[in-house]
C-alpha positions in Angstrom: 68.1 92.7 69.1 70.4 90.1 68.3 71.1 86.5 69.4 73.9 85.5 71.4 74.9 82.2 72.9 76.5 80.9 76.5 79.1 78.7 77.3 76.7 76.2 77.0 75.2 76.9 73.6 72.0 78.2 74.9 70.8 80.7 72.8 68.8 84.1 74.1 67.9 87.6 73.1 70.4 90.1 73.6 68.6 92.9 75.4 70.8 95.2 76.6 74.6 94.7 76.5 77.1 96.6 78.8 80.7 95.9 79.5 80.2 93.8 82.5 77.0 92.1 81.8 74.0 92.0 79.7 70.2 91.6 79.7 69.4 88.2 77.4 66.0 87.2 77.5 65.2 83.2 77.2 62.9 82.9 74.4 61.6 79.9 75.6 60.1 81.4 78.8 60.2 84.7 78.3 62.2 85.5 81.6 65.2 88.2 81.4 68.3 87.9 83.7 72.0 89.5 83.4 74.7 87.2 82.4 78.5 88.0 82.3 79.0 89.7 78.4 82.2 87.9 78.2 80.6 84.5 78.4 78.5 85.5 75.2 78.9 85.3 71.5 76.9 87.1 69.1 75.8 84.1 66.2 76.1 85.2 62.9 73.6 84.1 60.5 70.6 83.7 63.4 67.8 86.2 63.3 66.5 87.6 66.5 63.0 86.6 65.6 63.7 83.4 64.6 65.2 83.1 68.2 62.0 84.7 69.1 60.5 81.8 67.5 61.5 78.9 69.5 59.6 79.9 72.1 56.7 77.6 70.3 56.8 74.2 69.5 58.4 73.0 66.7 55.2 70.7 65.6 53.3 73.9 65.6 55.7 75.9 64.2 55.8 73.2 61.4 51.8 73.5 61.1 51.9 77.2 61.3 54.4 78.1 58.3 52.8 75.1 55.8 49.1 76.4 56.2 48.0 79.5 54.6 44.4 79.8 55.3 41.6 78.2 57.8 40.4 75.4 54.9 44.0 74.3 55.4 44.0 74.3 59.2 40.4 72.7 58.8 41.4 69.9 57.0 44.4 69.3 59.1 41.9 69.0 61.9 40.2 66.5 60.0 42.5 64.4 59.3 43.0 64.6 62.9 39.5 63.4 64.0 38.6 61.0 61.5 42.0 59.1 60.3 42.9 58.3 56.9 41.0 60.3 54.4 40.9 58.8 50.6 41.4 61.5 48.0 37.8 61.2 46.8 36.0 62.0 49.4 38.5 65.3 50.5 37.2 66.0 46.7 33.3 65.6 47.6 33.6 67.2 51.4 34.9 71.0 49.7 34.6 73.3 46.8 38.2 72.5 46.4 39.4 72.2 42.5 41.4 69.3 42.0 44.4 71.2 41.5 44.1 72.9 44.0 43.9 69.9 46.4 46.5 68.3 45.2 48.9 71.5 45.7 47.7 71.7 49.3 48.8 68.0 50.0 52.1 68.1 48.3 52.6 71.0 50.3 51.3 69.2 53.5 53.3 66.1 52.6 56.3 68.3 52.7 55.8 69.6 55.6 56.1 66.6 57.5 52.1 67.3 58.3 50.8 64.0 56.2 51.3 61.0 54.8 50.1 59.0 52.2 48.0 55.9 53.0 45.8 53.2 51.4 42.0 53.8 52.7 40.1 50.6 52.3 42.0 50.0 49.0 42.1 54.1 48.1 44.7 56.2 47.6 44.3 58.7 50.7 46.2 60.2 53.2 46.6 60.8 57.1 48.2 63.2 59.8 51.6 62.4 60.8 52.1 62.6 64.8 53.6 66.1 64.2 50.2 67.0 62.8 48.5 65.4 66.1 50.5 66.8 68.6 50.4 70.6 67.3 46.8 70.7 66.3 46.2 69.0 70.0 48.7 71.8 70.9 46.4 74.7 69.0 43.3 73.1 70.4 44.7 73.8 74.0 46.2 76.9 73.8 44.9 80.0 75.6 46.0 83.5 75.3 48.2 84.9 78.1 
């Protein structure tokens, strides 16, 4: 599989190429049609799967490749639901080491998943409204 572009700039899966036309398949939806082959260009530098991959939102995608484990999803969710969080209490609500903690965040933080913020005169922090919309996103999904 590779990706090729249109005239346009869209970008799809190359499925099958001939001399005449080709199979691409629109990685946002999925669907497959035949375009002419000489309105294509292969990109260079693009993988297939990372094609592949903009089928899902970016938020989520943001969410998806910054959390490594369900505690880290969890406490995304929390953030969520309940706001600003001051460091303290994320200390007292898991068996997280303070290290440990602190790496997740820095990781979150550069993610573009959270921000820091002043809880009630605490250091703390909060989800950004990329962390709303794609644990809102996860929360509505359903298999196909």
């Amino acid at each position: 599989m590779k990706t090729v572009r249109d005239g346009s700039g869209r970008h799809y899966l190359l499925v099958k190429r001939s001399s005449d036309s080709s199979r691409v398949r629109d990685p946002r939806t999925g669907t497959e049609r035949y375009l002419p082959t000489a309105d294509l260009e292969i990109v260079d530098g693009q993988s297939a799967l990372e094609t592949a991959a903009t089928a899902v939102d970016p938020d989520v995608r943001r969410l998806v490749t910054a959390v490594h484990d369900d505690r880290g999803i969890g406490l995304l969710v929390e953030f969520v639901d309940r706001g600003p969080i001051p460091v303290v209490e994320l200390l007292d609500a898991d068996d997280y080491c303070e290290s440990d903690l602190h790496g997740l965040l820095t990781e979150l933080r550069a993610a573009g998943l959270l921000v820091e913020a002043d809880v009630g005169g605490q250091r703390g922090y909060d989800a950004t409204e990329s962390c709303e919309r794609a644990v809102a996103q996860l929360r509505e999904s359903e298999p196909r």
